[in-house]
C-alpha positions as CSV (number, residue, x, y, z in Angstrom):
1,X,-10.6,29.2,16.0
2,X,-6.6,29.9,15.5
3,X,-6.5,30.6,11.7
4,X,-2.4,29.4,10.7
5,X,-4.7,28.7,7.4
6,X,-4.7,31.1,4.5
7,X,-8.5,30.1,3.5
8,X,-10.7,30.8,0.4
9,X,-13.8,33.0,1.2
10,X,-16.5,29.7,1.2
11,X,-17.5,27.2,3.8
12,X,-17.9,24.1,2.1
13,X,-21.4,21.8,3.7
14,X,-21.3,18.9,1.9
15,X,-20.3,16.4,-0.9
16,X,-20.3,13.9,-2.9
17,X,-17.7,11.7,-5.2
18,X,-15.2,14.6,-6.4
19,X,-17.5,17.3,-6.0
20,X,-18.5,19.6,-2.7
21,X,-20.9,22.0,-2.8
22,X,-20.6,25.4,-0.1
23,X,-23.4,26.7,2.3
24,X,-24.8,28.8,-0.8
25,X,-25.7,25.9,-2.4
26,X,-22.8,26.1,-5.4
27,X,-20.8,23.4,-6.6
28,X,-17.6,22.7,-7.1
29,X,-15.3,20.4,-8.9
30,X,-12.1,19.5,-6.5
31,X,-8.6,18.9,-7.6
32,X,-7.3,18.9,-4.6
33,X,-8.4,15.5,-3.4
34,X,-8.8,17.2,0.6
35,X,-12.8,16.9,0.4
36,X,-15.8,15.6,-0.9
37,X,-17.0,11.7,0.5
38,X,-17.3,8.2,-0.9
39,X,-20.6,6.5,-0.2
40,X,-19.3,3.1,0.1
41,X,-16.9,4.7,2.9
42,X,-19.7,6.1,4.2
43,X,-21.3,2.9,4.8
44,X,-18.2,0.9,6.3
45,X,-18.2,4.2,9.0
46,X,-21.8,3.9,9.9
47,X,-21.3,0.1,10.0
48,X,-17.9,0.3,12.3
49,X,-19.2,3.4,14.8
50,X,-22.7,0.9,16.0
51,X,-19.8,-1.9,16.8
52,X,-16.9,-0.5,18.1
53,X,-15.6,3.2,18.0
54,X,-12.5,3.1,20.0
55,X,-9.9,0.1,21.4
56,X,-7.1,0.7,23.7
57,X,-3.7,-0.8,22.5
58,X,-3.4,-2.6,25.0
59,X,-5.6,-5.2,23.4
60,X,-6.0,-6.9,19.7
61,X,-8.8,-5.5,17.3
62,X,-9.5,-7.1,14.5
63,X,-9.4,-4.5,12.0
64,X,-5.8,-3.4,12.5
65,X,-4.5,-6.4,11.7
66,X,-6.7,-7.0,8.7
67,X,-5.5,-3.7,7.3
68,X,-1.8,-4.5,8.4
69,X,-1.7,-7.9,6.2
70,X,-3.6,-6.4,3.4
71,X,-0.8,-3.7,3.1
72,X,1.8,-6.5,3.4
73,X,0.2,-8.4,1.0
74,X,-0.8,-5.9,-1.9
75,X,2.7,-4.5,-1.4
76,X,3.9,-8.3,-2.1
77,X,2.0,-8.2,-5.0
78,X,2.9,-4.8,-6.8
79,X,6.2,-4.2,-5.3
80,X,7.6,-1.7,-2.9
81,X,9.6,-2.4,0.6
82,X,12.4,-4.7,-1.3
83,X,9.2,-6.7,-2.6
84,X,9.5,-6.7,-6.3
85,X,6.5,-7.4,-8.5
86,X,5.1,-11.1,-8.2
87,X,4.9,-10.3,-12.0
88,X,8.3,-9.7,-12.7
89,X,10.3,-13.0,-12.9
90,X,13.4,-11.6,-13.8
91,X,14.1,-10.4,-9.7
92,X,17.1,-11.8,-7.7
93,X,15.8,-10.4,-4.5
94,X,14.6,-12.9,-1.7
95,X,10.9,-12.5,-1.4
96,X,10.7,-14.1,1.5
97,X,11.7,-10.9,3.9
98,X,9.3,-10.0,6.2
99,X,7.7,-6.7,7.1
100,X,5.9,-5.1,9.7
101,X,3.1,-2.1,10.2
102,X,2.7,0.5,12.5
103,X,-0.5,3.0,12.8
104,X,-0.4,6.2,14.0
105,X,-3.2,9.0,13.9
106,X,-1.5,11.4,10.4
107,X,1.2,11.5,8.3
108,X,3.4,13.7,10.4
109,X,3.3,11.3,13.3
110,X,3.9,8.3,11.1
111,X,7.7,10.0,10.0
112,X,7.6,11.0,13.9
113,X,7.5,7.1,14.6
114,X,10.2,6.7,11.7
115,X,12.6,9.0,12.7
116,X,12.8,7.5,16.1
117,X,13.1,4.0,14.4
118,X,16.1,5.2,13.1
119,X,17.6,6.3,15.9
120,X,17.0,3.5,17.7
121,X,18.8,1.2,15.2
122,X,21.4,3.4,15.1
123,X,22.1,2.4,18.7
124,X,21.7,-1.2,18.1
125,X,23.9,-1.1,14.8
126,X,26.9,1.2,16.7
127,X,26.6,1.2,20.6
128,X,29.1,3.6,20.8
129,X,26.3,6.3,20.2
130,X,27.7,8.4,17.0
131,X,25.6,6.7,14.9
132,X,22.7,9.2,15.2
133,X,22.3,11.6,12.7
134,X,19.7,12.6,10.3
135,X,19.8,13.4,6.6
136,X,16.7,15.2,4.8
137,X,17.0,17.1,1.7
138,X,16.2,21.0,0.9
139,X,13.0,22.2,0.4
140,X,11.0,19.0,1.4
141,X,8.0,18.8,3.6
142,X,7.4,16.0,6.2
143,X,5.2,17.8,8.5
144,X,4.4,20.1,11.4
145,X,5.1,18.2,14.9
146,X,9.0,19.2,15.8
147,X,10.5,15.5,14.5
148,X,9.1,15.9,11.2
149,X,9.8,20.3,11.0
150,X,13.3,19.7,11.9
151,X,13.5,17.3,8.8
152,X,11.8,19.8,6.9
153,X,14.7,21.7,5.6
154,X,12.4,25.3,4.6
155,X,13.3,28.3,6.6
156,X,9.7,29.6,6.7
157,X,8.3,26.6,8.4
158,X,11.4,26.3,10.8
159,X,12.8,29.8,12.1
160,X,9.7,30.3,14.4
161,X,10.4,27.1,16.2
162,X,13.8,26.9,16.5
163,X,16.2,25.4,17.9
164,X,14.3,22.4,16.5
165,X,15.7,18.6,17.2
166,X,19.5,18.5,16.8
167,X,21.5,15.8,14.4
168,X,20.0,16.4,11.5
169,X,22.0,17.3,8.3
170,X,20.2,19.0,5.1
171,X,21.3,17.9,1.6
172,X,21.1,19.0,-1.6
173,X,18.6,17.1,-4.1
174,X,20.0,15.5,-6.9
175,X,23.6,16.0,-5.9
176,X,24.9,12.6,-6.1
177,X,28.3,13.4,-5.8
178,X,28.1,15.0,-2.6
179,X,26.4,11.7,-1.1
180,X,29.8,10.2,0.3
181,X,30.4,13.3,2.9
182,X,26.5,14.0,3.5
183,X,25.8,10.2,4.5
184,X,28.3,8.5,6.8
185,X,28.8,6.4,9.4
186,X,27.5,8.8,11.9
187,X,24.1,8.6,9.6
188,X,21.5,6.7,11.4
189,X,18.8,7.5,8.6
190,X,17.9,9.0,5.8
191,X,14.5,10.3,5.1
192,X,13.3,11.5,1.2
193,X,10.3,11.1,-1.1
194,X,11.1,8.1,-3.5
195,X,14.2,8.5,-5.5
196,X,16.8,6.7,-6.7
197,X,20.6,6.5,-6.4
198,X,20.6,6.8,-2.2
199,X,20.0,2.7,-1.5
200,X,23.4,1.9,-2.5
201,X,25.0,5.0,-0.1
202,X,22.8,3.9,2.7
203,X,24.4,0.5,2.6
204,X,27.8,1.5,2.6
205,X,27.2,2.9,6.0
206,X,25.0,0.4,7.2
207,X,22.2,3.4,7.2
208,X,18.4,3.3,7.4
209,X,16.5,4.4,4.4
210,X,12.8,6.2,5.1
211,X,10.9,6.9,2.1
212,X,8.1,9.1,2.7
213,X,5.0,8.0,0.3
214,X,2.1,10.2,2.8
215,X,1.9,12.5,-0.7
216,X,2.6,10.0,-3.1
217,X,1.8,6.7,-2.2
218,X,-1.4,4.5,-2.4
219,X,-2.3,4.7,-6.0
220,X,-1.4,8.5,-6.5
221,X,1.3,7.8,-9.5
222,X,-0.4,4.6,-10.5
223,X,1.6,2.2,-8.7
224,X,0.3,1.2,-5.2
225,X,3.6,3.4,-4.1
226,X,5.3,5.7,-5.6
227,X,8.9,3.9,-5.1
228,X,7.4,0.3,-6.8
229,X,8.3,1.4,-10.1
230,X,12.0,1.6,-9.3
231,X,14.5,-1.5,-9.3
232,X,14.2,-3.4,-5.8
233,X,17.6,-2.0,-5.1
234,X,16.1,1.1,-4.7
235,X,13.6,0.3,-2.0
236,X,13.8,1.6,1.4
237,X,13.7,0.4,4.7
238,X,10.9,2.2,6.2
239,X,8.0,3.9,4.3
240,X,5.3,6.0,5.8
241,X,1.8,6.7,4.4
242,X,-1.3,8.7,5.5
243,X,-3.6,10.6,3.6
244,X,-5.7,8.5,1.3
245,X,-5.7,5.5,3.7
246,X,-9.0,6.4,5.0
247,X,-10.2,8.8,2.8
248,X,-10.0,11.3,5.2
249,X,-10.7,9.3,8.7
250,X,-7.8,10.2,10.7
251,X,-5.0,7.5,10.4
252,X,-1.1,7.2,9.4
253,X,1.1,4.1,9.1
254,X,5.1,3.1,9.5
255,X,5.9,0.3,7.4
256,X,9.0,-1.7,8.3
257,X,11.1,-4.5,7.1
258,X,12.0,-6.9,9.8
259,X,15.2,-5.7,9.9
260,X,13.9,-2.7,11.6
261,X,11.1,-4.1,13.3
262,X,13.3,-6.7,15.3
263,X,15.0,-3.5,17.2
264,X,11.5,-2.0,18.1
265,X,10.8,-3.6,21.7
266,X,7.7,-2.9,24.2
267,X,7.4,0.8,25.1
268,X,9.5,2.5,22.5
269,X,6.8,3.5,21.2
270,X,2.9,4.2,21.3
271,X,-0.1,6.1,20.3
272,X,-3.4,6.3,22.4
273,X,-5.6,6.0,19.4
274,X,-4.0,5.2,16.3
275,X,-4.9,1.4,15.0
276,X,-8.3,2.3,16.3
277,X,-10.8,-0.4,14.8
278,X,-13.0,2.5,13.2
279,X,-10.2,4.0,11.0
280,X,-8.5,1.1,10.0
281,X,-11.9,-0.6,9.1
282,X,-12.1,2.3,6.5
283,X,-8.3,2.0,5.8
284,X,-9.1,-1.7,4.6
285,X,-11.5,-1.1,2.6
286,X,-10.3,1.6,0.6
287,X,-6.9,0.2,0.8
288,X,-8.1,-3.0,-1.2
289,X,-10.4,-0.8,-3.5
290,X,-7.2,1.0,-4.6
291,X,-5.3,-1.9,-4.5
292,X,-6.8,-3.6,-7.6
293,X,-4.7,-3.2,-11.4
294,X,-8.0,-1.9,-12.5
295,X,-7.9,0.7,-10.5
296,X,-4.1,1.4,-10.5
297,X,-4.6,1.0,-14.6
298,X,-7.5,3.7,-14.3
299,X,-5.5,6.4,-12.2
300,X,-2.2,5.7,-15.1
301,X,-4.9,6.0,-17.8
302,X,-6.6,9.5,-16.8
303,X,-3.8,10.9,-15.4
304,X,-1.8,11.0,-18.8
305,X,-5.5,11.9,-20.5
306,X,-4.8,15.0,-17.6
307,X,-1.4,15.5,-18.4
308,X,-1.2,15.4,-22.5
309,X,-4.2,18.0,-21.8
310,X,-1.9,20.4,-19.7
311,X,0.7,20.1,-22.4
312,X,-1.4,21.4,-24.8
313,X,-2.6,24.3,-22.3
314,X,1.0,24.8,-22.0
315,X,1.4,25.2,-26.0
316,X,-0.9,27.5,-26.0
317,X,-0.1,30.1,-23.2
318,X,4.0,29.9,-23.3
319,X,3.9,33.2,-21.0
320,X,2.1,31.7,-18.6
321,X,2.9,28.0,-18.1
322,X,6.9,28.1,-18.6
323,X,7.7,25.1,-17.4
324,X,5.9,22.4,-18.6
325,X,4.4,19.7,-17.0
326,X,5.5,17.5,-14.1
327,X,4.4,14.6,-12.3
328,X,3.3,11.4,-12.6
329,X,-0.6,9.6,-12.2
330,X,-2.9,11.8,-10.5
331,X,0.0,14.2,-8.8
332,X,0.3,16.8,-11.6
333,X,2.6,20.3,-10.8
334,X,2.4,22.9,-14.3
335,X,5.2,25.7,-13.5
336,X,3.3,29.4,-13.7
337,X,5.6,32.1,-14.8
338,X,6.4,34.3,-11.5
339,X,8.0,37.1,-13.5
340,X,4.8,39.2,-13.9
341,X,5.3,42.4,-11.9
342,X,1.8,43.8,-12.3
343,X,0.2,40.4,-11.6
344,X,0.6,37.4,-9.4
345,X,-0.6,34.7,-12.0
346,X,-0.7,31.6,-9.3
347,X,-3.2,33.4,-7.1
348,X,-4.7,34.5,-10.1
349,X,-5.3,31.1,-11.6
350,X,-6.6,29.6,-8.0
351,X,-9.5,32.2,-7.5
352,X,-10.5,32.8,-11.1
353,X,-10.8,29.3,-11.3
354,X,-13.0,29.1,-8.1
355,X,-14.7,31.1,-9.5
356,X,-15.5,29.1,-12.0
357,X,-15.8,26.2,-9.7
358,X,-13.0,24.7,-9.9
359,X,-10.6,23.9,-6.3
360,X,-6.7,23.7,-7.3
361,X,-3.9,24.5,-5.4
362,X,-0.5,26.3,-5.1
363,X,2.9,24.9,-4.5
364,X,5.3,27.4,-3.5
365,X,5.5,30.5,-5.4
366,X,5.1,29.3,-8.8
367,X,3.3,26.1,-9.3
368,X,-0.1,24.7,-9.7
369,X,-0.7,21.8,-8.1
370,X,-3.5,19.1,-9.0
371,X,-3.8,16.3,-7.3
372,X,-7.7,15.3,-7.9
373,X,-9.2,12.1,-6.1
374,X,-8.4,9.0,-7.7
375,X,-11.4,8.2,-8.8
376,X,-12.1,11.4,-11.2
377,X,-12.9,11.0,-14.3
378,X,-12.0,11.7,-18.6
379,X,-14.8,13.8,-17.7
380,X,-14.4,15.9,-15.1
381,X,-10.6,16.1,-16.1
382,X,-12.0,17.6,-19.4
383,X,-14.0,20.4,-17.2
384,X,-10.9,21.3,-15.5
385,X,-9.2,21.6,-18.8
386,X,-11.7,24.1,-20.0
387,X,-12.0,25.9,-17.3
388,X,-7.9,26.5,-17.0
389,X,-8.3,27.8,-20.6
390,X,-10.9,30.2,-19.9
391,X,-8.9,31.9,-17.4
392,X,-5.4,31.7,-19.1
393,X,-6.8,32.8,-22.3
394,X,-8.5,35.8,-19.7
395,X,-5.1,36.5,-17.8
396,X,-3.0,36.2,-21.1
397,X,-4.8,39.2,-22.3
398,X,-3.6,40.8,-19.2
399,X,-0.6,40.5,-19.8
């Protein structure tokens, strides 16, 4: 196998809810929400693979456009896409817009699929052709295939593939001054994680909006997407989404107001198996499990029961955790201090705690990352907890 991985020394064999257990026969606890199954998912796989595995797009299956509606209409009902809350009263915007999905096969060729949506309105909106750049911002990710590296503005990701796609423009986050010359009428989209304050630029130039919610969305922060807790005015055009929608099976999404999806026409764009009936069987179901303010209430509940616990970590070991707590839900980053010379704390932290048994992850050079499955519990958020403070109170006395 090609090994572009920096891997642990285990082979995991099995699992079950948020734990996995290696070919040894040890168990772990994951908090990194890339393993382990669901037995209920399980079920709807064995169910779906007797029936029908695989349907070219050139015909309807039922199970695609089940999913498609049931993302339309939970996104109706907690907001996201210019939909505001059916619970808030108070909104001004029309609620009668209309929105469109595509599927795709990951997350990468979901912001593939948006990028080129972009460019396409751009030549409906300005036929004279200028209207084709791209702006990203610094340091995000949006993926791997050459669309989504080139608007992944890191320098260790790009430089081995370069000269990657041409047009697009890197910006400086939380700049907002430098928005009028970074975003013009040349700008055909814009593509970002959820944040506010870029709507209002976008419609000054008539530009598209992307947000990408592959990391963030479905439930992570406690709102079905990230981007629902912001005013409508702050919703994009396009949103993209991946890896929770089928628990693992294979399977990305473009979402689209109509606005977009009027300019999409037959053969601009395809995918040989994404929209398949197996994976989007799976992406219903676990899209309407998530979908439920029980569950949503749940992931808001235990991920500040996670994150008043870190704070307290934090408290305790001031030289190692220097930067508090960030994050929202069950996407948690604590900021390790990178300052040691005679020790690298973050790979420190990640094997003594699997070692232990607990899976976390890095996030650049000095950041923990824990982003547990959304179904974890006050308990097994408590094990993680202790067994962060076993090895900080081990690695502080190294210090």
């Amino acid at each position: 196998m090609l090994t572009p991985y920096v891997r642990p020394p285990i082979i995991l064999s099995h699992g079950k809810g948020c734990k996995v257990w290696d070919l040894s026969g040890r168990q772990y606890l994951d908090f990194t929400a890339g393993i382990a199954v669901n037995a209920l998912v399980a079920k709807v796989i064995q169910e779906e693979s007797l029936k029908l595995v695989h349907c070219s797009n050139m015909f309807h299956n039922q199970h695609a456009g089940e999913l498609a509606m049931t993302l339309v209409e939970l996104t109706k009902r907690f907001g996201g896409l210019g939909y505001a809350p059916l619970s808030d009263t108070n909104s001004s915007l029309n609620q009668s817009h209309g929105s469109k999905v595509f599927f795709a096969n990951s997350g990468a060729e979901a912001n593939e699929g948006a990028l080129k949506f972009a460019r396409k309105l751009g030549k409906v909106l300005d036929p004279s052709g200028k209207k084709t750049n791209i702006v990203c911002f610094k340091n995000a990710f949006h993926g791997r295939t050459f669309g989504a590296l080139s608007v992944t503005s890191q320098p260790k990701y790009q430089l081995p593939f370069s000269p990657l796609v041409p047009g697009v423009i890197p910006g400086d986050l939380n700049d907002i001054g430098a928005l009028k010359t970074l975003i013009t009428d040349e700008t055909c989209g814009v593509i970002i994680e959820p944040i506010q304050a870029l709507r209002a630029r976008c419609d000054e130039v008539n530009t598209i909006l992307i947000y990408d919610e592959i990391q963030c969305g479905l439930g992570r922060t406690g709102n079905l997407w990230a981007h629902g807790s912001l005013p409508v005015d702050c919703h994009p055009d396009v949103m993209t989404m991946a890896k929770p929608l089928a628990n693992g099976i294979p399977i990305g999404a473009i979402m689209m107001t109509d606005r977009v999806a009027n300019q999409i026409q037959t053969g601009d764009h395809g995918t040989t198996f994404g929209g398949g009936p197996l994976q989007t069987a799976v992406g219903n179901h676990v899209v309407k499990r998530i979908g439920t303010k029980e569950f949503l209430w749940n992931v808001t509940e235990t991920g500040k029961f996670l994150k008043s616990g870190l704070e307290t970590l934090s408290e305790k070991f001031p030289r190692i955790m220097v930067g508090g707590v960030r994050g929202r839900g069950l996407i948690l980053g604590i900021d390790i201090n990178d300052q040691v010379e005679k020790i690298d704390l973050v790979k420190e932290l990640i094997k003594r705690s699997r070692e232990r048994g607990m899976l976390i992850l890095s996030c650049g050079k000095s950041t923990i990352r824990l982003v547990p499955s959304l179904i974890v519990s006050k308990h097994e958020v408590k094990e993680l907890l202790k067994v962060l403070e076993s090895v900080m109170v081990e690695l502080d006395g190294e210090l």
